[in-house]
C-alpha positions as CSV (number, residue, x, y, z in Angstrom):
1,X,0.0,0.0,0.0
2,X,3.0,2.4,0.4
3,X,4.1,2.1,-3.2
4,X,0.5,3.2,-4.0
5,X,0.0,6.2,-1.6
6,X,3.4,7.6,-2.7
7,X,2.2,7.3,-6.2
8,X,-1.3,9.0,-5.7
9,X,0.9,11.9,-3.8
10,X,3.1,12.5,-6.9
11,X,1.4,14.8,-9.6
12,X,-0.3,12.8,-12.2
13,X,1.1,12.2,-15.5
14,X,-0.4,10.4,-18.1
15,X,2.8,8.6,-19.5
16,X,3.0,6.3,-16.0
17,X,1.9,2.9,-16.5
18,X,0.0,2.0,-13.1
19,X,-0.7,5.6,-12.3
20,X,-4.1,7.1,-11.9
21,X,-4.5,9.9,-14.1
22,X,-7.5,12.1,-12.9
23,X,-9.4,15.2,-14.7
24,X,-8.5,18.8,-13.7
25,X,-11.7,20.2,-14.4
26,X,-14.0,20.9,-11.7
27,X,-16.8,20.5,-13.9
28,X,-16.1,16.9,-14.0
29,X,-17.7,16.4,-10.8
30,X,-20.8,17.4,-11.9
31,X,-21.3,14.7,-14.6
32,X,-23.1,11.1,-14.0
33,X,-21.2,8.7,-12.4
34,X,-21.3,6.9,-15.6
35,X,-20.4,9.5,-17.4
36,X,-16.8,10.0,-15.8
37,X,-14.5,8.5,-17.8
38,X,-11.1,8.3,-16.9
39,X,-9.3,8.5,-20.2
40,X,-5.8,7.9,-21.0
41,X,-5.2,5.5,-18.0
42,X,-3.7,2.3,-18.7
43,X,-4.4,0.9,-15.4
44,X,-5.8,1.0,-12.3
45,X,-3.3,0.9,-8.9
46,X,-4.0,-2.2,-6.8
47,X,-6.2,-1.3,-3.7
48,X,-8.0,1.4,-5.4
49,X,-11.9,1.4,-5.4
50,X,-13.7,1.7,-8.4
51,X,-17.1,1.7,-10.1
52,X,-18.8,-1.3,-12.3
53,X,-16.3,0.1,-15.1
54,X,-13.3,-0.1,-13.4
55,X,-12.9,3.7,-13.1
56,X,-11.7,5.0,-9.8
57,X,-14.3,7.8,-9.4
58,X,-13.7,8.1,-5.5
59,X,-9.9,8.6,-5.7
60,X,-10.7,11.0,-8.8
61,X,-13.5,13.1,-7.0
62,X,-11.1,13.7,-4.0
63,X,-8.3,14.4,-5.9
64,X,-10.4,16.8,-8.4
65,X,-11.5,18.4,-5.0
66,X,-8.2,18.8,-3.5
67,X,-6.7,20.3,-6.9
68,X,-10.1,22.9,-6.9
69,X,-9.2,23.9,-3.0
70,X,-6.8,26.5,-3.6
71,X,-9.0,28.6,-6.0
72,X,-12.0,28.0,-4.1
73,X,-10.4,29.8,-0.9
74,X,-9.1,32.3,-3.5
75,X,-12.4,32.9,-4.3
76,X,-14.0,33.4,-0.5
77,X,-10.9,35.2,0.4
78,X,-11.8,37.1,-2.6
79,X,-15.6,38.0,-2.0
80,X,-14.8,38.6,2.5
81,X,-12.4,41.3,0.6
82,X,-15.6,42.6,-1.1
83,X,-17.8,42.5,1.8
84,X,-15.3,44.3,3.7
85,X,-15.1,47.2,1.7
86,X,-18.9,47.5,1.2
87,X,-19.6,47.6,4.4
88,X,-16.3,50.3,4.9
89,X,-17.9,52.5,2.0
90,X,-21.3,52.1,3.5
91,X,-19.9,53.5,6.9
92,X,-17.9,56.6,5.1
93,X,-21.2,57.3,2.9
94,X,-23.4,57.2,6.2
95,X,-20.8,59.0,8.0
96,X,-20.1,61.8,5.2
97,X,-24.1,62.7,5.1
98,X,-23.9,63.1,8.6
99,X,-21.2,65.4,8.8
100,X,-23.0,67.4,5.6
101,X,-26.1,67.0,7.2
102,X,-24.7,68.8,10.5
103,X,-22.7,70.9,8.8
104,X,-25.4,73.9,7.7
105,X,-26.7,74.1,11.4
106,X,-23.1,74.7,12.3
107,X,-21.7,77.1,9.9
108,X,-24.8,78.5,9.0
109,X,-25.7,82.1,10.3
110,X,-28.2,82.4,12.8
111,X,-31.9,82.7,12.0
112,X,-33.3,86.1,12.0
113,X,-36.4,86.5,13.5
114,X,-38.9,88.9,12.4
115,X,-39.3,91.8,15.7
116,X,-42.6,91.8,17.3
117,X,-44.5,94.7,16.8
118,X,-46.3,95.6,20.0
119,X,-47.8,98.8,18.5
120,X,-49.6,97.6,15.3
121,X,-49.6,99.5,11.8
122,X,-53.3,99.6,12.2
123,X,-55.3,98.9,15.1
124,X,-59.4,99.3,15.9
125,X,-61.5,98.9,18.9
126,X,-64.1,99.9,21.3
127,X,-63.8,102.7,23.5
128,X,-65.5,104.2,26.5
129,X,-65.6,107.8,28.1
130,X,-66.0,109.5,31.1
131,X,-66.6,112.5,32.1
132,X,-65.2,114.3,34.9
133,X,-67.6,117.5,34.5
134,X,-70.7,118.5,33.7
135,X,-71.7,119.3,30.1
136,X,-74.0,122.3,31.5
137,X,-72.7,124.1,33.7
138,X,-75.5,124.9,36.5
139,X,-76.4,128.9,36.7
140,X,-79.2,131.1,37.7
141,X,-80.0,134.5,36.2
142,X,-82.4,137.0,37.0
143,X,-83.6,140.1,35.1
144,X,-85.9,142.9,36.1
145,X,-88.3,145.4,34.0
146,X,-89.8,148.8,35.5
147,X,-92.7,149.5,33.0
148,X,-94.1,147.5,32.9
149,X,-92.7,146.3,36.6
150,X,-91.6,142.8,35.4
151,X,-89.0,140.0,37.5
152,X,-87.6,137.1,35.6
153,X,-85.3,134.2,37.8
154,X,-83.5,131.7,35.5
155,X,-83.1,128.3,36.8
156,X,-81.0,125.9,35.3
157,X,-79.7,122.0,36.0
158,X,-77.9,119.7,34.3
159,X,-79.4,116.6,32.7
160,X,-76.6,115.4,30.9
161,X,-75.1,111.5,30.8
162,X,-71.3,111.4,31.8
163,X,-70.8,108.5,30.1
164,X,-70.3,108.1,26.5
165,X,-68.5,105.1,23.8
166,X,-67.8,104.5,20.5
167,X,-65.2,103.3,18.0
168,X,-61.5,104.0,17.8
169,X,-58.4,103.3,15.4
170,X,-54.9,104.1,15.1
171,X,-52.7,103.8,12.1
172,X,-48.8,104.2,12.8
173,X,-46.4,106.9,10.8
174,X,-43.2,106.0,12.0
175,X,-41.4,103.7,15.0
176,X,-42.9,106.1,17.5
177,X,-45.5,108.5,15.9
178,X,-49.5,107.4,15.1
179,X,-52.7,108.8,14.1
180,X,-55.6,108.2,16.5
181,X,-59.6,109.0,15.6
182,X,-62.7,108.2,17.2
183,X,-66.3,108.4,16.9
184,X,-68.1,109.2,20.4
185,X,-71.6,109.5,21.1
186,X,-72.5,111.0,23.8
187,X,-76.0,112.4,25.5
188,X,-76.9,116.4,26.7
189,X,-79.2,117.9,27.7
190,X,-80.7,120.0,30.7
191,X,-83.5,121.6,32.7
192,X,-84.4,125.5,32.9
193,X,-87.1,126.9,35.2
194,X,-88.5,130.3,34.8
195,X,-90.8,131.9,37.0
196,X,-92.6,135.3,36.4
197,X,-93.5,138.0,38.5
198,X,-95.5,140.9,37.7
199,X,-97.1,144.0,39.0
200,X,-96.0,145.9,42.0
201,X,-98.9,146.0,44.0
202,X,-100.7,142.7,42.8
203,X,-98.0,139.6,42.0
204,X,-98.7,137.4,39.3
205,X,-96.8,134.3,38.9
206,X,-95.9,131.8,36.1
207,X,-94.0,129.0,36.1
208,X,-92.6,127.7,32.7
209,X,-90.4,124.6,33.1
210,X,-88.4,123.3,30.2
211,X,-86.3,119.9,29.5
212,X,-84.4,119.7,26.3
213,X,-82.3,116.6,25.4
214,X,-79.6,115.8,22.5
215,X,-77.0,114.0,20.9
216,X,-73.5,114.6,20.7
217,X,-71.1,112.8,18.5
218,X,-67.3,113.9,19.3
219,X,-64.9,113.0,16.6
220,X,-61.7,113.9,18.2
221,X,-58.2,112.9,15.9
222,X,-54.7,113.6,17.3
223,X,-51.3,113.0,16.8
224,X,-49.5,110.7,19.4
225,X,-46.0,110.0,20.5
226,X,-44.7,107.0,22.4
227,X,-41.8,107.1,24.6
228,X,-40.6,103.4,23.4
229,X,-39.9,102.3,19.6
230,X,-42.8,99.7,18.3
231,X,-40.7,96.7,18.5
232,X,-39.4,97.5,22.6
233,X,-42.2,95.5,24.7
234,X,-43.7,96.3,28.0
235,X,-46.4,99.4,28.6
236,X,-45.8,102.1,27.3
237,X,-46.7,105.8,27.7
238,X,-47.3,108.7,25.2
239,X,-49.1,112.5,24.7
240,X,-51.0,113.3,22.3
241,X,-53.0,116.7,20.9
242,X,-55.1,117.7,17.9
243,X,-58.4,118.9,17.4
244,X,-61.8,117.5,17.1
245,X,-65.3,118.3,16.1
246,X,-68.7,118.2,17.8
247,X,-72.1,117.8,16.1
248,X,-75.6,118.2,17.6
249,X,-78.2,116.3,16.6
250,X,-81.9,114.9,17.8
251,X,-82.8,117.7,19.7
252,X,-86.0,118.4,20.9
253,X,-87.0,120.2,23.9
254,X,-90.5,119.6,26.2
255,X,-92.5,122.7,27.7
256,X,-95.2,122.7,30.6
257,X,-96.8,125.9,32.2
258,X,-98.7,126.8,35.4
259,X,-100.2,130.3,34.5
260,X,-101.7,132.3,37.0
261,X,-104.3,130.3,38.1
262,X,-102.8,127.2,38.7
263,X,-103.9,125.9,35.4
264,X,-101.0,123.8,33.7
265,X,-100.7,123.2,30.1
266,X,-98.8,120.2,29.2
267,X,-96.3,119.1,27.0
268,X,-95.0,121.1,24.3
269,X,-92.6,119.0,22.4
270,X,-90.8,121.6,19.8
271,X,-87.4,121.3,18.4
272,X,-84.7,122.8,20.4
273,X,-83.1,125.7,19.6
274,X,-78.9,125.3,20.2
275,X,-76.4,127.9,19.8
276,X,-74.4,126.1,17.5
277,X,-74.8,122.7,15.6
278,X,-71.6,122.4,15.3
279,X,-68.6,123.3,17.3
280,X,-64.9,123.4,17.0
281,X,-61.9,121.9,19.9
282,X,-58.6,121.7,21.1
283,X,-57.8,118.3,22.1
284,X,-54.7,117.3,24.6
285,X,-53.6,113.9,26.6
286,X,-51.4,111.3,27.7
287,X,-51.6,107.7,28.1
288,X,-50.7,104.3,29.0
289,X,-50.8,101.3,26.1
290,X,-51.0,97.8,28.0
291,X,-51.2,94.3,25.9
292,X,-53.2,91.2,27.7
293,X,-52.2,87.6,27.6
294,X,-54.5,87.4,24.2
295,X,-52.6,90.4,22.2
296,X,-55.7,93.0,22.9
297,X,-54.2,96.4,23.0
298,X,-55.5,98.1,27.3
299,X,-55.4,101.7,26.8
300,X,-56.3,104.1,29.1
301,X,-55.7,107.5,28.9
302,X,-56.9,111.3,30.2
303,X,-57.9,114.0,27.7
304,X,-58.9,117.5,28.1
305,X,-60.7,119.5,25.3
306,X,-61.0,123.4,24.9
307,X,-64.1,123.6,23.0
308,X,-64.1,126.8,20.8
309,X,-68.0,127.9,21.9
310,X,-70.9,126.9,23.3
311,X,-73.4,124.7,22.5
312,X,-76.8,125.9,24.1
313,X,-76.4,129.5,25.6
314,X,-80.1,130.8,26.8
315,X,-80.1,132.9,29.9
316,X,-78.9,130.6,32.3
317,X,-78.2,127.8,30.7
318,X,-74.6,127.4,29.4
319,X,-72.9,124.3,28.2
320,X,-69.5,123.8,29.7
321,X,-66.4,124.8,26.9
322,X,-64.1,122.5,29.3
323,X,-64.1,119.2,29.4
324,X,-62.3,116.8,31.0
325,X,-62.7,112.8,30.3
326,X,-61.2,109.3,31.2
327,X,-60.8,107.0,28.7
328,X,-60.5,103.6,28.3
329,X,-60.1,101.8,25.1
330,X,-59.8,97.9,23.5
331,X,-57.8,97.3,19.7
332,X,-57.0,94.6,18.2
């Protein structure tokens, strides 16, 4: 058996008479066992093994595998090569996109945020007044005629509503300068009592008592300044001045009189008679702009007026050319 196994060892040659001369090709192994033909031996070694045809196909398939062995690790050394350097160029890609993905945040300037405007460009609302003086100033007058002998007194009381409201809105000029208007409405009106006496020996008496009653709608529009530019938050102050204008309408006035006797006539409902429908002011004031959780603009603010003339001037009864008013109003 040692002469064989030395023999198997050496590297086949087809000249050897005795030796086993086996394919080369791989494919070989592949074919039906009766297909493998051993051609070109002239003999088979004592103590080999073979098939029904004498061919040693065992000997041959080991020694087909043994010659393949060399290129088949060639070829998985080959392809771990390959897998190795996917997986490396995978983990530069991955790690390149990363660092471009992180890059912008990095380098990048920093974003610029658009500056909150705490006074708007435009703004509307509601607003509410008070007033901190009478629209008719109480007065008494009395006036006296010798022939014939004839007294006159004058009462008069005011009747007016201190409170008024409307609409407001402001458009902005610059950082720190806006426009405001508003349109008030607002109620007069007022009570005069005149009593007459006549004759000098014999006094006659009548009583005439008179309630008149109108609307007022203001529309006051100023200029105002704020001590802080739009975009600094917290309250704010500002003055203001400008003019405004005053209109009367719905007037009408109601007349009952005891004469002499005690007889009263009642009601004469006429049309009252102002001194002017429509009247010119001087408008000055300083305020306070607050903003809520919600965004609503608070402001309050105190205004004084110089109105140019008055209103209703008849005997006693004179409308007030000063006026004086709190005001509290809502934008949005």
């Amino acid at each position: 058996m040692a002469p064989e196994n030395q023999s198997l060892r050496k590297p086949p040659h087809p000249d050897r008479t005795g030796l086993l001369v086996c394919p080369r090709d791989p494919s070989w192994l592949e074919r039906p066992p009766s297909s493998r033909s051993l051609a070109g031996n002239t003999g088979v070694p004592a103590g080999v093994e073979t098939d029904g045809g004498g061919n040693a196909s065992g000997i041959c398939e080991i020694a087909v595998l043994a010659h393949a062995a060399p290129n088949l690790m060639y070829d998985l050394t080959f392809m771990l090569i390959q897998a190795k350097a996917g997986v490396l160029f995978v983990c530069l890609s991955g790690g390149v996109l990363f660092a471009q993905g992180e890059k912008p945040s990095s380098s990048s300037a920093p974003e610029v945020r658009k500056p909150v405007n705490y006074v708007r460009r435009a703004s509307a609302g509601v607003t509410l007044s008070v007033l901190g003086l009478s629209q008719v100033r109480p007065g008494s007058l009395t006036t006296s005629k010798t022939s014939p002998a004839v007294d006159t007194d004058y009462s008069t009381t005011d009747a007016s509503q201190r409170i008024g409201g409307g609409l407001t809105a402001q458009a902005v000029i610059t950082n720190r300068f806006a426009v405001s208007a508003s349109l008030l409405l607002r109620r007069i009106g007022y009570q005069m009592s005149t009593t007459v006496y006549t004759g000098t020996t014999t006094t006659t008496i009548t009583d005439t008592h008179e309630d008149t009653r109108a609307r007022l709608i203001d529309v006051p529009v100023v200029l105002r300044y704020y001590f802080k530019d739009r975009e600094e938050p917290g309250p704010r102050w500002f003055v203001e001045g400008g003019g405004a204008l005053r209109k009367v309408s719905r007037d009408r006035t109601s007349i009952d009189t005891t004469d002499k006797d005690g007889i009263n006539t009642c009601c004469q409902v006429t049309r009252a008679t102002p001194n002017r429908r429509s009247v010119r002011g001087i408008v000055a004031g300083v305020g306070l702009q607050l903003i809520d959780p919600l965004g609503v603009r608070v402001v309050p603010e105190v205004r004084y007026t110089r109105w140019t003339a008055d209103v209703f001037s008849s005997f006693s009864t004179r409308t007030r050319r000063d006026q004086v008013e709190a005001i509290i109003s809502l934008t949005f």
